[in-house]
N, C-alpha and C positions, 0 to 999 in steps of 0.2 A: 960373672957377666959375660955372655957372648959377644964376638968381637963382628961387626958392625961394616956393610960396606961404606964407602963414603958416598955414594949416595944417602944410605942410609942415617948417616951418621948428620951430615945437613938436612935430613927432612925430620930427625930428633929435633935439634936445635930449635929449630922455624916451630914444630910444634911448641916445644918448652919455651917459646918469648909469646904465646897466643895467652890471651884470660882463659881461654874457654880447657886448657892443660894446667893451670898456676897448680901448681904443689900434689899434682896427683904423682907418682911416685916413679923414679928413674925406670925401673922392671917394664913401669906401663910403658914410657913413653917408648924403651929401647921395644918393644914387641907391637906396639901402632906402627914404627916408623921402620922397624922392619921388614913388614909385614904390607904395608900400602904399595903403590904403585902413583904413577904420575900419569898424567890423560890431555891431553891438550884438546879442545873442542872449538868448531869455527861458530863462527854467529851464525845462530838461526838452528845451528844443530841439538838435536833431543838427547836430553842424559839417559831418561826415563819416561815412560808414558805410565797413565793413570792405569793400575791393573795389574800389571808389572810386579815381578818379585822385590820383596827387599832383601836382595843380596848384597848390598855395599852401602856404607853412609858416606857421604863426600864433604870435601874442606877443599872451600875457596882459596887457591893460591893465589889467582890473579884474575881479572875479568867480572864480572858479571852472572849472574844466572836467574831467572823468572821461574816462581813457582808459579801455573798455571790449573786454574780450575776448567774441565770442558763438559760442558754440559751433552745429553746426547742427541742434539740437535747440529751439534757442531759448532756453540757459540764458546770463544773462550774467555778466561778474566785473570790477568793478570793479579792472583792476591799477595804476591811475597818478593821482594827483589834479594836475592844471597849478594852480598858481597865479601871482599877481599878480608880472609881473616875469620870466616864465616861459615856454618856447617848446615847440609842441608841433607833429606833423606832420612834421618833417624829416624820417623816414626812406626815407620811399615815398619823397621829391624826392631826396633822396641818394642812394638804390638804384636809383631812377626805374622803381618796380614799384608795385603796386595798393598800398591802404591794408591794414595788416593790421590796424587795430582801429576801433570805432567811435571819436566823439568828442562829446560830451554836456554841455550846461552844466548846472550842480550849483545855479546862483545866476543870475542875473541876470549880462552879463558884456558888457565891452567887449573887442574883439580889434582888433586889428592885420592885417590879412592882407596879407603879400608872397609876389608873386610867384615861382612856381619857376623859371621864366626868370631873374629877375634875383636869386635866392641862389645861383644856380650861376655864373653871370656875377662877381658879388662872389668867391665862393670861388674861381676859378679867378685871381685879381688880387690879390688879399690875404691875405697867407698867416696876418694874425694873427686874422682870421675863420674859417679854418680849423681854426687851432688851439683855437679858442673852439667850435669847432662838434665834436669830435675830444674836447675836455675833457668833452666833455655827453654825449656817446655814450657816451663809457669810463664815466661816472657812472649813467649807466642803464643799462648793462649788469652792472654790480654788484651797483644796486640789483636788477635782473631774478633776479640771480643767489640774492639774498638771499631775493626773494619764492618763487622755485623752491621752494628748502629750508625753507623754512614748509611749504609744500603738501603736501611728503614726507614730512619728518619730523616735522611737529607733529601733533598730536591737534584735533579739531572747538575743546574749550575752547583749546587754548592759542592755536590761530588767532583765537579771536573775544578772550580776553584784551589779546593783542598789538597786534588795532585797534583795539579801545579805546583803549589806555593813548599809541598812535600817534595819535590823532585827536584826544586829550587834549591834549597837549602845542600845540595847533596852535588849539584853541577860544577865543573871547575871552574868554568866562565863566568862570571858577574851576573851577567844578564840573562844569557840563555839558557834554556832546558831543551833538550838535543832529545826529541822526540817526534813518532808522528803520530798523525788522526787515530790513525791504527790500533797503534798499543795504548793510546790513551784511552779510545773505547774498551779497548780490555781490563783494562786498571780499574775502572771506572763500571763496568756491568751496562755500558751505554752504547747504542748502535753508531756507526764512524758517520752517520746524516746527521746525529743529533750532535754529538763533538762537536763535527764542521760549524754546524747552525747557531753555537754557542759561539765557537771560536768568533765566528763572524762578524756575532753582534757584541762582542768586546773590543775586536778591531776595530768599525766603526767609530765607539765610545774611547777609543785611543790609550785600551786599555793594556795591550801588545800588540806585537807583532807577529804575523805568522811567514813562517819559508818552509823552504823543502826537507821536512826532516826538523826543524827547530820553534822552538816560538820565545820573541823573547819579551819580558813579563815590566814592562811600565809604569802599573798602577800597583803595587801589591797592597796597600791598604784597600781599595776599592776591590779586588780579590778575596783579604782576609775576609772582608763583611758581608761579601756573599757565601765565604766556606759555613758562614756561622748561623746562615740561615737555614731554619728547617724546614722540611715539606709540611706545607697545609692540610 
């Protein structure tokens, strides 16, 4: 075994407490965690644009990050939020084709970035890294699957109910969800006139409240029941 900086040697660790490393083999971990590098990215800065080589897959240290779809109109859609513990990037290095989505920090964020050379290198030696990598893919492709059938079948309200009460569950605050118009239009596949127009006519019905940047969520049964509705 090679003997290991100490940096090195804490970014083994961190990997080896993650599910997405459980019992893939000390060889791997010691040559991911040698081999990465650390990245610190401010809010609002781009990992990657749609296009883009897949030269590195990243892991969430800390922060936040938005996978984004842009269409070539220049409309964006927030489909995927990475979080802390979290690995994003792998498919262009698996496919070994261009990036097909942007990538965006949400928060202030520390990354991980390894190498596409040495995840393919790992996966071809370790087959329980593979299978770790194969469990994530099948999980987001469900998820993908899920998000489809919102788009089709939901109506503008039940699409912005549904991220709400999604983005709810996930806030450290009680009540509120620390967002704006903005990125809720993006989340959502909906222009920030119609958000607004929606938002509005919940305020009224005293359903939340909206501020600068937050909204906080009062009625969530009267929420769930419009997530549940579908388009006519």
């Amino acid at each position: 075994m090679t003997s290991l900086s100490s940096s090195a040697t804490t970014l083994q660790a961190y990997l080896g407490s993650l599910a997405l490393f459980f019992g893939i083999s000390q060889a791997s971990l010691e040559k991911l965690a040698s081999t990465s590098r650390m990245r610190k990215v401010a809010k609002g800065q781009v990992i990657f644009f749609q296009g883009d080589p897949g030269e590195a897959v990243y892991l969430v240290r800390s922060g936040s990050i938005a996978i984004q779809l842009v269409h070539p109109d220049g409309r964006e859609m927030i489909i995927n939020e990475i979080n802390a513990g979290e690995l994003f990037g792998e498919l262009a290095v698996l496919a070994q084709r261009p990036r097909s989505t942007n990538a965006m920090a949400l928060k202030p964020s520390e990354l991980v970035v390894i190498p596409a050379v040495i995840v393919l290198e790992v996966l071809q030696s370790d087959a329980v890294f593979t299978r770790r990598l194969l469990d994530l893919l099948a999980h987001r492709l469900r998820a993908s699957t899920l998000r489809e059938s919102s788009i089709i079948f939901l109506d503008a309200q039940a699409r912005l109910a549904l991220i709400l009460l999604k983005l709810d569950q996930y806030q450290p605050d009680e009540d509120l969800v620390t967002i704006s118009q903005v990125e809720l239009a993006q989340r959502t596949g909906l222009t920030r006139q119609t958000v607004a127009k929606i938002l509005g006519r919940w305020r009224r019905a005293g359903w939340l409240i909206t501020g600068r940047g937050h909204i906080m969520l009062l009625n969530r049964e009267m929420l769930y029941k419009v997530s549940q509705e579908t388009a006519l």
